[in-house]
N, C-alpha and C positions, 0 to 999 in steps of 0.2 A: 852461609858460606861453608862453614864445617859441615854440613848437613850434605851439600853439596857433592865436599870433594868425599866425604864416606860412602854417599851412594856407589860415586863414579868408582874406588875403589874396588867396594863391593862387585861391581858388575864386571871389571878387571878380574878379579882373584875367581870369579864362579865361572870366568869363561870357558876354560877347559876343567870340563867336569869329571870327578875323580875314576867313575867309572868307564871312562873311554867315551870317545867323539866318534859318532858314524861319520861315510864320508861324504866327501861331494865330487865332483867330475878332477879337480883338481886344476882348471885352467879358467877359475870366473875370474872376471874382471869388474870393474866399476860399470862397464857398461854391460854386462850381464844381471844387475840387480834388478830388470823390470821381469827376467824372465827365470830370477832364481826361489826357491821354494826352501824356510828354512824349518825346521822341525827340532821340537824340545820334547824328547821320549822317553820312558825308563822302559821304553819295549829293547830287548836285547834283540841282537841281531841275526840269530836262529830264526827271529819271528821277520823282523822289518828288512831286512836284507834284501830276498824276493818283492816283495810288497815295494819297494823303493826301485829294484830296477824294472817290474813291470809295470809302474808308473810311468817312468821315463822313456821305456817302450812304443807307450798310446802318447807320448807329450813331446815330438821331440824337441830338442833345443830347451828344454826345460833344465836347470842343475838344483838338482835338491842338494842341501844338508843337513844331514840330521845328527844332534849329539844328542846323543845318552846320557842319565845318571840315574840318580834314584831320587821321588817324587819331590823329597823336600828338599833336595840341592834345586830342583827345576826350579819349584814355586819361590823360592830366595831370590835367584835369578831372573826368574820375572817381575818379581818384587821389585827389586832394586831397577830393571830397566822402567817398569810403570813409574816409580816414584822419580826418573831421572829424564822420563817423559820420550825415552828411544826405545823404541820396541824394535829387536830386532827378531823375533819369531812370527811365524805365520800361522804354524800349529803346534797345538800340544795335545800328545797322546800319552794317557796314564791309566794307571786302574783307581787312584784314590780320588773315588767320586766325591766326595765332600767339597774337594778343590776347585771340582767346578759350581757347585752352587756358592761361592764364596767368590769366585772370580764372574760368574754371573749377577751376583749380588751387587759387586763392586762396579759394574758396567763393564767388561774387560771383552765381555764374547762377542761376535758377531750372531746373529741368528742366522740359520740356513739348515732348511730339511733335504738331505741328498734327492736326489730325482728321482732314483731307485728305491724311495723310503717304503714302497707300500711292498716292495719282496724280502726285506728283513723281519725279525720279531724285535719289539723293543719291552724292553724291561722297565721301562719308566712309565705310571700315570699322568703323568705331570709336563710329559716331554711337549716342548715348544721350540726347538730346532738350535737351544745354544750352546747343546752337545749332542753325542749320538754314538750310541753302544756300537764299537766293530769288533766284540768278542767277547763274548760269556766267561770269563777265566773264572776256573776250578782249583780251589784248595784241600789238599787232603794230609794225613799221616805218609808220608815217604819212608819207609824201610830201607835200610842195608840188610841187603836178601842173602849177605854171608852171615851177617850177627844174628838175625832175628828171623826163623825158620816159621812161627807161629803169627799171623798177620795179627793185627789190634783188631777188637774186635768193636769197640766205639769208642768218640772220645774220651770216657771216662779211663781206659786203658792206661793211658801214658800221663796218665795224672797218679796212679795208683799199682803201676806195677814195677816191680824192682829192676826189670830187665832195660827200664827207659830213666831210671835214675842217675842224673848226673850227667845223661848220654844224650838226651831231648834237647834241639834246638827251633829255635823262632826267633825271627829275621824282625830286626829294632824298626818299631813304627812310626818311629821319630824320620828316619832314613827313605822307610820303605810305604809305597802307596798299601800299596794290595795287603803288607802286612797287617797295616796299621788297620785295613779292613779286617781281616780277618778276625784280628782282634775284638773290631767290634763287634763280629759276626756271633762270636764266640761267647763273648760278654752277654749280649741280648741273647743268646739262646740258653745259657748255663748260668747265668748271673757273676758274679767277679769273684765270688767265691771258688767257681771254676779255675779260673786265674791264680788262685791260692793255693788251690793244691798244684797244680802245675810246680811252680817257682817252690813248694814244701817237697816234689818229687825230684828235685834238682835240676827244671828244664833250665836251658842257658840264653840268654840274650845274645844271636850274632849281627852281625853288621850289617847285609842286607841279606837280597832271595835265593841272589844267585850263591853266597856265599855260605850261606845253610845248609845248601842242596850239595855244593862241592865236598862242606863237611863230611856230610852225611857220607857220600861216593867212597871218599880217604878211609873212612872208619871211625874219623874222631869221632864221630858222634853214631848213633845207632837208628837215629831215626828223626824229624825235623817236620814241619810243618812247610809243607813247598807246593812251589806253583807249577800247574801244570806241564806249558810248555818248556821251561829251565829244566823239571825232572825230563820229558823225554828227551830233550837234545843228550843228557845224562847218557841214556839208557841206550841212544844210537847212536853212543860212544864206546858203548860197552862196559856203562858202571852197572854194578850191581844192585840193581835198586826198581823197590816199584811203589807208587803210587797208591794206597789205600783208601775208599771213601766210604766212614763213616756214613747211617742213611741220613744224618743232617749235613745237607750241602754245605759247603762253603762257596759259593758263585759272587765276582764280583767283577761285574762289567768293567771294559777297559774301554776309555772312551776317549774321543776325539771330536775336538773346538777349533775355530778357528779364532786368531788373535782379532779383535777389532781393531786394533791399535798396528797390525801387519801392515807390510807394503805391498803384500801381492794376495789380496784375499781371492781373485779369481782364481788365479790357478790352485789356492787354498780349496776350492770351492771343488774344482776340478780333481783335487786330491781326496774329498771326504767322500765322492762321487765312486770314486775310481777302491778305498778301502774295502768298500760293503759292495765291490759288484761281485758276482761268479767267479770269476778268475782272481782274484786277492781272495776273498773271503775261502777258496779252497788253498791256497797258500796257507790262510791262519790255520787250517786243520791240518793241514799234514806237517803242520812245526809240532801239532799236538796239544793244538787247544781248542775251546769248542767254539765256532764260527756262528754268526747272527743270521745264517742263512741256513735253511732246509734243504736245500736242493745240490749242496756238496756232499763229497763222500769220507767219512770220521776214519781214518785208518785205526783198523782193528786192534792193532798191536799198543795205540794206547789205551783202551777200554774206559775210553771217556762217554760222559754220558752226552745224550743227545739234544740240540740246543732246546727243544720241547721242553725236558727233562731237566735240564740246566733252571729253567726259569721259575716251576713246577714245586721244585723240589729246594731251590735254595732258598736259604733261610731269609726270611722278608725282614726289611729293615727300612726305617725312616732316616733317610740320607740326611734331609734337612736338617731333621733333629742330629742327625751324627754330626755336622757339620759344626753345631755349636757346643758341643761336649769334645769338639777334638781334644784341644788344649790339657782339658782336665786328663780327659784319658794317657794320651800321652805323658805323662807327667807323673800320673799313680803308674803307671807299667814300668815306666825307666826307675820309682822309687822301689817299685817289689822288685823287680829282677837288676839290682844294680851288679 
């Protein structure tokens, strides 16, 4: 019975998620539930915004909503709805791939390979339809182009130069999908020793992606570990800032499941359809991240690389295995960077 009313709490206090709630039409009803679409995202909404009403466009009568946070408030939140046996999500869209081979482990996914599968690139071996890459997202050194005139010139830079001491941030992996990737991205190619002199050059632990990147903008900090689309919406705001890539990629596919435990997997179905066609997939490029499709056009002004080049070149990792070292990792980074 305790167990019970803890969950039911839980799933209370995580409903509005701290980062903000995308919307919905504003007028469902109980008798709109057979035709609403609900979405659990840490996609901001520079990215999902378009993508949500060009869905609704091709679907009418459809009301999506989607709230936002960041990966680990989502996966809580699902947590506590699986264990309380009410799923009320239809999809989730993250970049912290590990989430879904643990929620595929758990039985949680539906399987479904979009219909358009054979005109994307997938980044996965392994793939069997219980997730599916709609974005290559790229991580790089972010600068403040007023403080820091001289770009880094690899990662070892901002582990070892004075002008990043004290002033370097990276977004808490505990919080954040993608960073928590990166992390590991960083780890396997540098070893955690890498991670030591980081935290010995006084890099700072912030809150989450988007809150690094704002840093960075303000001046508090001089330079940050950020994700691609967050810095440009930055930059076509008119901060002062650009994107730096080291030649070891940082790429960490950003994917999208459907709930098996959903109430509307079709129109789910319809939506995972509708992410990776022509028309979304050139929406995810011109928010400024690199799209799973060839046949968009990458605006030039964020000098991102090309999804080819995205898969090519970023740094290869065993998901699986990251998937059971989370725990640890997370755990030693919030000890080094407390």
């Amino acid at each position: 019975m305790i167990k019970k009313i803890f969950t039911l709490l839980m799933i209370l206090s995580l409903t509005i998620f701290a980062e903000g709630c995308g919307g919905n039409d504003g007028n469902s009803t109980k008798n709109d539930s057979e035709n609403k679409l609900v979405i659990y995202t840490s996609m901001k909404e520079s990215l999902i915004g378009g993508i949500i009403e060009g869905f609704k466009k091709q679907n009418p009568g459809v009301i999506v909503d989607y709230q936002s946070a960041g990966a680990g408030k989502i996966m809580a939140k699902l947590e506590a709805e699986r264990q309380s046996g009410q799923m009320l999500a239809d999809i989730i869209w993250t970049s912290e791939v590990p989430d879904f081979y643990d929620m595929k482990e758990k039985g949680m996914l539906e399987k479904y390979q979009p219909s358009n599968f054979n005109e994307i690139l997938n980044p996965f071996d392994d793939y069997d339809g219980s997730f599916t890459a709609v974005r290559l997202g790229t991580l790089g050194i972010v600068i403040n182009t007023d403080k820091i005139q001289t770009e880094p010139k690899d990662w070892e830079d901002i582990a070892t130069q004075d002008i990043y001491r004290n002033k370097f941030g990276i977004a808490d992996p505990a919080l954040s999908g993608t960073a928590f990737m990166s992390v590991a991205l960083l780890e396997k190619q540098f070893g955690w020793e890498y991670l030591e002199r980081l935290q010995a050059n006084g890099a700072i632990k912030s809150k989450g992606s988007g809150r690094v990147v704002d840093d960075t903008a303000t001046g508090e900090l001089v330079a940050c570990l950020g994700v691609d689309y967050i810095t440009a919406a930055k930059i076509d705001k008119g901060a002062s800032l650009k994107l730096v890539y080291p030649k070891e990629l940082l790429m960490v596919p950003s994917l999208v499941a459907i709930l098996k435990d959903g109430k509307n997997k079709e129109i789910a179905k319809k939506f995972v359809d509708y992410v990776v066609s022509q028309e979304a997939q050139q929406m995810v490029a011109d928010s400024g991240t690199v799209p799973v499709r060839t046949d968009v056009k990458i605006p030039e002004k964020y000098n991102l690389p090309t999804p080819e080049i995205a898969i090519e070149k970023g740094i290869k990792i065993n998901y699986a295995d990251v998937m059971t070292k989370k725990e640890e990792l997370v755990q030693r980074f919030s000890e080094l960077f407390k």
